[in-house]
C-alpha positions as CSV (number, residue, x, y, z in Angstrom):
1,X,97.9,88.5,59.3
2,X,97.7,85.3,61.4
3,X,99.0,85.8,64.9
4,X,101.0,82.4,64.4
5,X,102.9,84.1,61.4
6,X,103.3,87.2,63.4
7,X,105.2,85.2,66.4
8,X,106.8,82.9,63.5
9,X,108.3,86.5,62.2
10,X,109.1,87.6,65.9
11,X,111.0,84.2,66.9
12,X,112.7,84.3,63.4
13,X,114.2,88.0,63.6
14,X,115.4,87.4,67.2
15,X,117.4,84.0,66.2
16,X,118.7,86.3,63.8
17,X,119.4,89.1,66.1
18,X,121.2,86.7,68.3
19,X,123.1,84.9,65.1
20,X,124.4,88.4,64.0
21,X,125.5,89.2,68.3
22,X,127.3,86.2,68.1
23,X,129.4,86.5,64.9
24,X,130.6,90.5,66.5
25,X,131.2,88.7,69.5
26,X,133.2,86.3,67.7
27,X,135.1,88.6,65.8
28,X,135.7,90.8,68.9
29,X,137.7,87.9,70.4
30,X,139.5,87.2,67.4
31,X,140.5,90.5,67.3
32,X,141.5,90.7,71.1
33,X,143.5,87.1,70.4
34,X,141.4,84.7,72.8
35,X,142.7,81.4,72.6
36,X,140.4,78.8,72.3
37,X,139.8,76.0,74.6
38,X,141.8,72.9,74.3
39,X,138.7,70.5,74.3
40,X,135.2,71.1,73.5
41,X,132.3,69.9,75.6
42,X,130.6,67.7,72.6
43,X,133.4,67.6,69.6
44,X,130.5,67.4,67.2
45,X,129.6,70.4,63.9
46,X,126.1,71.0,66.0
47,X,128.0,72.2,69.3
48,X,130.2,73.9,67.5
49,X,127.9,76.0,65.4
50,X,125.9,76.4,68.5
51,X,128.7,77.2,70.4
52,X,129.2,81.1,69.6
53,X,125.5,81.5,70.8
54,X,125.6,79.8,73.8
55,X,128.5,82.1,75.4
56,X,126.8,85.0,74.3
57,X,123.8,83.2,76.5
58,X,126.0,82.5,79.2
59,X,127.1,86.0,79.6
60,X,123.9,87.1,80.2
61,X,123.8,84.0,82.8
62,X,126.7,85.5,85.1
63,X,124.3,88.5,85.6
64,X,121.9,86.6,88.0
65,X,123.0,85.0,91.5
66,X,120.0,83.6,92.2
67,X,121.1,80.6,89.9
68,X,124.5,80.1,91.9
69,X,122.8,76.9,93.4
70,X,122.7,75.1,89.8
71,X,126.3,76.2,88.7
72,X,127.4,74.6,91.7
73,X,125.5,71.4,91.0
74,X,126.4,71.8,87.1
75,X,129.8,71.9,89.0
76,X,130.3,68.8,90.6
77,X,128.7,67.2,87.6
78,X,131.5,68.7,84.9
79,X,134.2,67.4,87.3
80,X,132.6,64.3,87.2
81,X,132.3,63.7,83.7
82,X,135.8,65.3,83.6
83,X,134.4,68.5,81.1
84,X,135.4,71.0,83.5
85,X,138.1,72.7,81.3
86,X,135.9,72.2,78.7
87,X,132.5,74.4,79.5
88,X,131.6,76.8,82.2
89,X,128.4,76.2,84.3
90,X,127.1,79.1,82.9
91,X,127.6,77.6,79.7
92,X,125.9,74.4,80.0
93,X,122.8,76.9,81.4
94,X,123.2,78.9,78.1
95,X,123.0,75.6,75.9
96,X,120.2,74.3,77.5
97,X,118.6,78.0,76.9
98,X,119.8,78.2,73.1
99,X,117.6,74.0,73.0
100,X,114.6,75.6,74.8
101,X,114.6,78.1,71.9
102,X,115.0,75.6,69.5
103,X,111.8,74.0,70.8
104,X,109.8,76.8,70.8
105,X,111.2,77.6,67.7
106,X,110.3,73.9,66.0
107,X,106.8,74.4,67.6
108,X,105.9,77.5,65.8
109,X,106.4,75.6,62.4
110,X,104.5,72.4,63.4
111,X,101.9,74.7,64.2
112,X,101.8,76.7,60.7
113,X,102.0,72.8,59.5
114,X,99.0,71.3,61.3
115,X,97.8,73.7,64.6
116,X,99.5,72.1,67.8
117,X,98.3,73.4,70.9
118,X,99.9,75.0,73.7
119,X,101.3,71.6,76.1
120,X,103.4,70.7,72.8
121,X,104.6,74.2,72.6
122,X,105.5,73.5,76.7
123,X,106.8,69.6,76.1
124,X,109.4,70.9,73.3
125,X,110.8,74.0,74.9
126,X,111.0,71.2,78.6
127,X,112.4,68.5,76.3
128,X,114.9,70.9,74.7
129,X,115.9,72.7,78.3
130,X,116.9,68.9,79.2
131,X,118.6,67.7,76.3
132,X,122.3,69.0,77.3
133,X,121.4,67.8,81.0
134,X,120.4,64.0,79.9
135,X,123.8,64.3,77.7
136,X,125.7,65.4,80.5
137,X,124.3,62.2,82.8
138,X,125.4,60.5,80.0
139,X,128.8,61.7,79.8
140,X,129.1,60.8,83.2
141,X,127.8,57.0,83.3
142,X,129.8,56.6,80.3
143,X,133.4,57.8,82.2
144,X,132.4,55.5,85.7
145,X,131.9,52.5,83.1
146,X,135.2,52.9,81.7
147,X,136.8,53.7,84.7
148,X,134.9,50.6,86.7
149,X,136.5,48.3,83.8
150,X,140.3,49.9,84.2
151,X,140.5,50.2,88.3
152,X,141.4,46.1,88.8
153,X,144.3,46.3,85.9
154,X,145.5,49.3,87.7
155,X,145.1,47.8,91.2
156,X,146.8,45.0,89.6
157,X,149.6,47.4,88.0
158,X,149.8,49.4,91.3
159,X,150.5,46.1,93.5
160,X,152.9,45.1,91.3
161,X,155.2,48.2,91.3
162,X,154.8,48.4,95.2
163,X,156.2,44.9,96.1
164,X,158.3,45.2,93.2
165,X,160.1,48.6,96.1
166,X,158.8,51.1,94.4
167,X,157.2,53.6,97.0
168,X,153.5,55.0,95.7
169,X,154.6,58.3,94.0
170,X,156.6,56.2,92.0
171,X,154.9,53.4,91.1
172,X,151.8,55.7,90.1
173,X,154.1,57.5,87.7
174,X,154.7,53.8,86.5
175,X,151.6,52.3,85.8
176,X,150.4,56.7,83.7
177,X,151.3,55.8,80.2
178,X,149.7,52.2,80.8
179,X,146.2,53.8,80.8
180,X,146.5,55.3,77.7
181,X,143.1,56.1,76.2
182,X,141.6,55.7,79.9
183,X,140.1,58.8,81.5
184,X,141.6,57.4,84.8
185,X,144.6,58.0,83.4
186,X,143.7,62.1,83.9
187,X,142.8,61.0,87.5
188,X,146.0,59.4,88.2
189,X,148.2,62.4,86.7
190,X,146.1,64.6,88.9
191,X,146.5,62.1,91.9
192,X,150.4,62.2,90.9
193,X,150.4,66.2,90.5
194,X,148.5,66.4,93.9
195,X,151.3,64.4,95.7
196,X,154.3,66.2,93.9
197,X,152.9,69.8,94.9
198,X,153.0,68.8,98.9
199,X,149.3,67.0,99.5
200,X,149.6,63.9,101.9
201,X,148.6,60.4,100.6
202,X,145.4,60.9,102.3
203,X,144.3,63.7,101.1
204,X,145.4,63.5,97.5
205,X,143.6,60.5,97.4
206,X,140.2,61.9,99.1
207,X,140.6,64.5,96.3
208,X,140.9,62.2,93.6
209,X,137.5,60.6,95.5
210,X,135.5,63.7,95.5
211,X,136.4,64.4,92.3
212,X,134.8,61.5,90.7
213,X,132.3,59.8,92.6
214,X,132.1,56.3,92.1
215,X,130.9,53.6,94.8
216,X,133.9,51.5,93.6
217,X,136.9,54.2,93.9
218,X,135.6,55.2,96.8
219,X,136.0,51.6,98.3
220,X,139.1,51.5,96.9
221,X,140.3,55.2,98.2
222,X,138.9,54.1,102.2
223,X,140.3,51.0,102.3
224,X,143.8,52.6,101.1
225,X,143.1,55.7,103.6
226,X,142.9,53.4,106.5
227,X,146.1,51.3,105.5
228,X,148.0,54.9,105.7
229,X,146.0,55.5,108.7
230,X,147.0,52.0,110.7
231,X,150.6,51.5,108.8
232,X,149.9,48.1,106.8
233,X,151.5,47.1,103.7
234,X,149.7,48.6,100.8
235,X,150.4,45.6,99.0
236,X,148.1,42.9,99.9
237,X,145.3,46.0,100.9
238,X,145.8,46.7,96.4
239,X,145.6,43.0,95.8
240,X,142.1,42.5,98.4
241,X,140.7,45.4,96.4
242,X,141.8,44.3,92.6
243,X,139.7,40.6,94.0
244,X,136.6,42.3,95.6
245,X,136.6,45.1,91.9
246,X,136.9,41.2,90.2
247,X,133.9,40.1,92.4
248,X,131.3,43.4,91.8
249,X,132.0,43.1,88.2
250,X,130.9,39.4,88.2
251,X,128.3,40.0,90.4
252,X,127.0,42.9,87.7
253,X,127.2,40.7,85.0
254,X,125.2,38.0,86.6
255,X,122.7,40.9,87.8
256,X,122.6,42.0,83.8
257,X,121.5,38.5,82.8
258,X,119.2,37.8,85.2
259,X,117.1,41.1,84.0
260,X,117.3,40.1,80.4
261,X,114.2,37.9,80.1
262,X,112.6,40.5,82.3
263,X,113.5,43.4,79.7
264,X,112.8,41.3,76.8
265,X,109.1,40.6,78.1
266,X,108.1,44.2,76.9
267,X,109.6,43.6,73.0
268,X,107.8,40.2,72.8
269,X,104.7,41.0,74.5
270,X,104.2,44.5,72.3
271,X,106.1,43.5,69.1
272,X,106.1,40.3,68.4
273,X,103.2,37.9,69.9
274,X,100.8,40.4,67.7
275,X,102.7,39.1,64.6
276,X,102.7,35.2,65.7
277,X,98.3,35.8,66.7
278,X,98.1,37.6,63.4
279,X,99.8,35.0,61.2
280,X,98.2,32.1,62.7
281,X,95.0,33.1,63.3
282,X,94.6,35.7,60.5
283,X,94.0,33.3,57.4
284,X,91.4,31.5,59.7
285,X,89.7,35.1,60.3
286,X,89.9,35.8,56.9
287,X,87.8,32.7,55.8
288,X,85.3,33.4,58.2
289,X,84.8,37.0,57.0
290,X,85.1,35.5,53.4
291,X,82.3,32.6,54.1
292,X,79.8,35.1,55.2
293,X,79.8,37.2,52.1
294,X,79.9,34.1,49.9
295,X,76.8,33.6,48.1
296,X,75.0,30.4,48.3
């Protein structure tokens, strides 16, 4: 037999090895009565097939300390994209072990199909470990986008309720329900939850820094720290903040355009100046080619 088929049979009985561990494993918990999570880290059918296999991954994960270094990295990155309740470091290691497999996996039948060679079988298995990781990053620019849009209305919100008398407890309890839909709105119950269990101002708000990790909030957050620190009014230090978020954005938005022409140079240069050269000058290459087989 071809060794191929032989390592085709070998990856094929261990995927369903590890199919059949994960379904006892999964009945094992239903028996016990493990409650499920509230959210999921991807809310999509793939994830959630792929789901049962990648605890049983991760439990094999917790075995080995020499990877504490990424779980704490994987960490600081799940609080950030606000997944932590979501999926366990160890988890997002097993997913991006269960995509490695895959690529291994979909090399063994591209090579049965045509013969690849050994860097593809490398590139898939790489591309697959990063896959999670590069969604991750994602996850992450996708919540400091919407947050970056929300933080002047709140700033806005927030001054408001201050001047209005309301002390800043209160007036963040105010302004919650207004971010409905926001994932600064999680931020600011956690900022409010932080106060109401005994954390000063300053260090709930540090906190709520750390937590997320954005150039903008953490303007925001130091410039608020050292109004505590020095006594001023938080109300005009909200209302110089809501104008300088104002400012950035439009700043960004004229950075954005600028690089437009610049990023469409690669489209037109590549794509479509070979169309315009081929549609002018192809009927008069055409003729030549044409007048030279012509008989006389």
């Amino acid at each position: 037999m071809d060794p191929q088929a032989h390592l085709l049979i070998v990856f094929t009985g261990f995927a369903v090895a590890l199919a059949v561990w994960a379904i006892v494993e999964m009945i094992i918990e239903a028996v016990q009565g493990k409650e499920d999570r509230e959210e999921i880290f991807v809310d999509t059918p793939v994830f959630r097939i792929m789901l049962p296999f990648v605890q049983v991954i991760a439990r094999q994960l917790e075995r080995f300390a020499f990877l504490d270094a990424r779980r704490d990295a994987l960490d600081r990155k799940l609080v950030m994209a606000g997944k932590r309740d979501a999926i366990t470091p160890d988890e997002v290691l097993g997913t991006c072990c269960l995509t490695a497999i895959i690529g291994v996996l979909t090399s063994l039948y591209l090579d049965t199909l045509m013969g690849i060679g050994v860097p593809v079988y490398i590139a898939l298995a790489f591309l697959g470990m990063l896959i999670p990781l590069m969604g991750l990053n994602d996850m992450i620019k996708k919540r400091h986008h919407k947050i970056r849009r929300a933080l002047p209305y709140t700033l806005d919100l927030l001054t408001l309720a201050v001047e209005a008398g309301l002390d800043f407890t209160a007036a963040l309890s105010k302004i919650v329900d207004k971010l409905n839909g926001n994932p600064f709105q999680d931020e600011v119950k956690k900022l409010t939850r932080d106060l109401a269990m005994g954390k000063t101002r300053i260090e709930a708000l540090k906190d709520m820094s750390e937590r997320v990790r954005m150039e903008e909030l953490q303007s925001v957050v130091s410039a608020l720290v050292q109004a505590d620190e020095l006594g001023s009014a938080l109300g005009p230090t909200l209302r110089i903040q809501s104008a300088e978020l104002r400012r950035r954005r439009f700043q960004l938005a004229e950075k954005k355009a600028m690089q437009a022409p610049v990023k469409m140079l690669f489209p037109l240069v590549a794509f479509i100046f070979p169309l315009v050269f081929l549609i002018v000058f192809g009927p008069i290459a055409l003729k030549f080619i044409y007048a030279e087989h012509r008989p006389f």
